[in-house]
C-alpha positions in Angstrom: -3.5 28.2 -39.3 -4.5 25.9 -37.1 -4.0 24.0 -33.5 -4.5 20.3 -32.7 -4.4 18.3 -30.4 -3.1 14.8 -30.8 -3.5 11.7 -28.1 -0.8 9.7 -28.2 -0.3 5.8 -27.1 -0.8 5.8 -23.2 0.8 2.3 -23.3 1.0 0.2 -26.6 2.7 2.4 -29.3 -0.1 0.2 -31.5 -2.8 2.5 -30.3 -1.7 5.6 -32.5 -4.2 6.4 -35.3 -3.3 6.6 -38.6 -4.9 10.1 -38.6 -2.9 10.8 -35.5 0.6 10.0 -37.6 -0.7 12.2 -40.5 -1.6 15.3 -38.4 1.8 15.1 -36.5 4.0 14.9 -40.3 2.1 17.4 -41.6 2.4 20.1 -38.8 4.6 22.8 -39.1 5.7 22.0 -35.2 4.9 19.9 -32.6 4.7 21.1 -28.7 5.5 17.9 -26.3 5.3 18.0 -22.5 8.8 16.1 -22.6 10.2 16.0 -26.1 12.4 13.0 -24.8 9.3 10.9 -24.2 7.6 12.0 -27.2 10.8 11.3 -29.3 9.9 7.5 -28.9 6.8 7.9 -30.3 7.7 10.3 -33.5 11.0 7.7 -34.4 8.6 5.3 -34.4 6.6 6.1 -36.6 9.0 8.4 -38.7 7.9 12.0 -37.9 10.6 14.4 -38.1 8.4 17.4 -37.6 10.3 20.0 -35.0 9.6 19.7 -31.5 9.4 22.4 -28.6 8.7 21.7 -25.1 5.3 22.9 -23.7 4.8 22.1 -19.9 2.9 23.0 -17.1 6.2 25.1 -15.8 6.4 27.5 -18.9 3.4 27.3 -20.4 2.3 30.7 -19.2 5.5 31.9 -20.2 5.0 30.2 -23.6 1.6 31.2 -24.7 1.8 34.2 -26.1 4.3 33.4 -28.6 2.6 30.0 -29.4 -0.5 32.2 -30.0 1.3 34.8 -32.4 2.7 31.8 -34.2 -0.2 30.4 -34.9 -2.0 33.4 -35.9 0.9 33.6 -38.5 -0.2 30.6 -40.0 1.3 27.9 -38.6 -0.1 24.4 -37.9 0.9 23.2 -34.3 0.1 20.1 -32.8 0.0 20.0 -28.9 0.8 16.1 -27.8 1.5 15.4 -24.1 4.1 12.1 -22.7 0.3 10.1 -22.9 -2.9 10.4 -23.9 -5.4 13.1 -24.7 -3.9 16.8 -24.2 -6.1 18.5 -21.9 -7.3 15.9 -19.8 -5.2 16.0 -16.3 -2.4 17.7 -18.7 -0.9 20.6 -20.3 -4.0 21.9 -23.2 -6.5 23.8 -21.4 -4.2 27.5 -21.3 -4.0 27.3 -25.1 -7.0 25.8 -26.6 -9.0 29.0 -23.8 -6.5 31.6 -26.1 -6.7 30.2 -29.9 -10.6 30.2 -29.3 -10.8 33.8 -28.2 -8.2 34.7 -31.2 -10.6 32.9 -33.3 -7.9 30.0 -34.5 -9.4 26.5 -35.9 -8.8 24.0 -33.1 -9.2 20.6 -33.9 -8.5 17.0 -30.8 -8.1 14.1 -32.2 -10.2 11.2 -30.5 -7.8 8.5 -29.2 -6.0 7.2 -26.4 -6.6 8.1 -23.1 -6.3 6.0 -19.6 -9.7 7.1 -17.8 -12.1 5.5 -20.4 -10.5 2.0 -20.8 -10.3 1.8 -17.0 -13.8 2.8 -16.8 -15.1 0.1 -18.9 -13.2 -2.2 -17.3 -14.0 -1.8 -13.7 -17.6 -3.5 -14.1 -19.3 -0.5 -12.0 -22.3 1.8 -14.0 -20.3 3.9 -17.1 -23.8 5.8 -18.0 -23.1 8.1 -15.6 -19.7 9.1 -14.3 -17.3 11.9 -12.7 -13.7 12.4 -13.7 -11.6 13.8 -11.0 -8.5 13.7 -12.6 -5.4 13.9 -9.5 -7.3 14.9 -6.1 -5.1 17.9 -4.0 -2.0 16.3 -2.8 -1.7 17.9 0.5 -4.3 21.2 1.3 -7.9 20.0 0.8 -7.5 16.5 0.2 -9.5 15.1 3.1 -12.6 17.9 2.1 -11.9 15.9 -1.2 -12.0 13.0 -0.1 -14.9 13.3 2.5 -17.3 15.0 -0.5 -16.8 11.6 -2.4 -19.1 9.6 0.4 -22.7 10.7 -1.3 -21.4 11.1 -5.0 -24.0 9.1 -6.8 -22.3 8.4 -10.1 -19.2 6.4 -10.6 -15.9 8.1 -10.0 -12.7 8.1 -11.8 -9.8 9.4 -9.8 -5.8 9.5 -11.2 -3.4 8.8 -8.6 0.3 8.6 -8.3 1.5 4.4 -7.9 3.2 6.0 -4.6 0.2 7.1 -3.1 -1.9 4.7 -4.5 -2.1 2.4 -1.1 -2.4 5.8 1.1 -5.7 6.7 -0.9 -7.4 3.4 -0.7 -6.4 3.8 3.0 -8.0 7.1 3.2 -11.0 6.0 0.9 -11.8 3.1 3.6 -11.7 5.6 6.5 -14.6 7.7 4.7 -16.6 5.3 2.6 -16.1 2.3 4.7 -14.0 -1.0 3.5 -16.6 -2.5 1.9 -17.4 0.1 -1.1 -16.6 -1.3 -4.6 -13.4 -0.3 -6.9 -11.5 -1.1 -9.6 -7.4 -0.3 -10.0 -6.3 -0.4 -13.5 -2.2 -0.1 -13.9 -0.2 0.0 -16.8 -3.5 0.2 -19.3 -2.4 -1.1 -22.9 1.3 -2.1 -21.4 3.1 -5.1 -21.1 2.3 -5.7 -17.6 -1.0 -4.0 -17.6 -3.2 -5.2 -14.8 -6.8 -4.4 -13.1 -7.8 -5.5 -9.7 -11.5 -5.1 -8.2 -13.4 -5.7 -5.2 -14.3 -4.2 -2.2 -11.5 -1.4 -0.9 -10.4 -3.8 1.8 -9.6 -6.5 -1.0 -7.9 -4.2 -3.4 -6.0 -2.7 -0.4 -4.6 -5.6 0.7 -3.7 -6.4 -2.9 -1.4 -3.5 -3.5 -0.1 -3.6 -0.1 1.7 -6.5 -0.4 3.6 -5.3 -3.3 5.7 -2.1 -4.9 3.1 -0.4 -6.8 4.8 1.0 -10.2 2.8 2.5 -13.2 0.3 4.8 -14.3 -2.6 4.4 -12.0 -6.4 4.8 -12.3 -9.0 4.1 -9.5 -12.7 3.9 -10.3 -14.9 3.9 -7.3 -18.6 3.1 -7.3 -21.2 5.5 -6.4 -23.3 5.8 -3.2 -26.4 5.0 -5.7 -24.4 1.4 -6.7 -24.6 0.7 -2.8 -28.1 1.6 -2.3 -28.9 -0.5 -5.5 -27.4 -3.5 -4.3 -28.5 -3.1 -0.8 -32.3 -3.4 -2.0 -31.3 -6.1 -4.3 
């Protein structure tokens, strides 16, 4: 009896763990937020342990029987179509209910697009804020307006179709001249990162159809103030 959670490639298939492939043959069944996606990822590496979808649309409907299942001593493995379950995905619902049913959970350190882009952007990684996807449509602008005296560096998922509208609305708050980093496609073929001020990255991804996974990083109000007394 036990649950675990599995990051899997959010890019290059060469970024699954050997531990990763081991976990995932040796379940008794895996739960995938789109078994067609994950389906790449098991026939590549030869895992033909059964799959059953677990998404955000039935995963309430879902949980209850996951939970029996595993209390009847089966070994499930949670993997989501990238990445670390949990984190902006499908996870949270079931690791809250095998805890209080006292069941071994176990996650798997791995892939996972925020701390790659992170690194990459050349703002301060000691101290940070994940924001995973800000509200679509109700509450986006409080959102967006609380980000102008956030000290720490913030990491923020968007959608490649709203990407240019955000750094639109991000200028209109924090002014053009605030520092960020785009990464797209992390790990993939065609993976690239732009950074500079808003206006420059703006104008960047403007010119262009924006495709791919998406991660912004956006300095802090203290990055400002440092360079400002610098």
């Amino acid at each position: 009896m036990k649950l675990y959670l599995v990051p899997t490639p959010v890019g290059n298939l060469g970024d699954m763990t050997y531990r990763a492939v081991e976990v995932l043959k040796g379940a008794d069944l895996i739960l995938a937020e789109d078994t067609r996606t994950s389906r790449v990822v098991m026939q590549h590496y030869g895992i033909t342990t059964p799959m059953q979808a677990y998404h955000i649309f039935n995963e309430h409907q879902t949980l209850h029987n996951i939970v029996d299942r595993l209390l009847s001593g089966m070994t499930i493995a949670l993997v989501t179509d990238a990445g670390t379950p949990g984190i902006s995905d499908p996870g949270f619902l079931l690791v809250r209910e095998a805890v209080k049913n006292n069941i071994p959970v176990e996650t798997l350190p791995g892939a996972t697009a925020m701390v790659p882009a992170l690194v990459d952007s050349g703002l301060p990684c000691d101290r940070f804020v994940f924001l995973g996807f800000l509200p679509h449509k109700k509450g986006r602008q409080t959102a967006i307006r609380q980000l102008a005296d956030e000290e720490r560096t913030m990491v923020i998922y968007e959608s490649p179709y709203r990407l240019v509208k955000l750094l639109e609305e991000l200028i209109t708050v924090l002014g053009e001249e605030r520092q960020v980093s785009v990464s797209r496609e992390i790990s993939k073929l065609h993976a690239e990162t732009a950074r500079g001020t808003l206006r420059e990255v703006h104008g960047h991804f403007a010119s262009k159809e924006v495709k791919g996974e998406i991660v912004v990083v956006l300095a802090g109000k203290s990055t400002i103030e440092t360079a400002n007394e610098a």
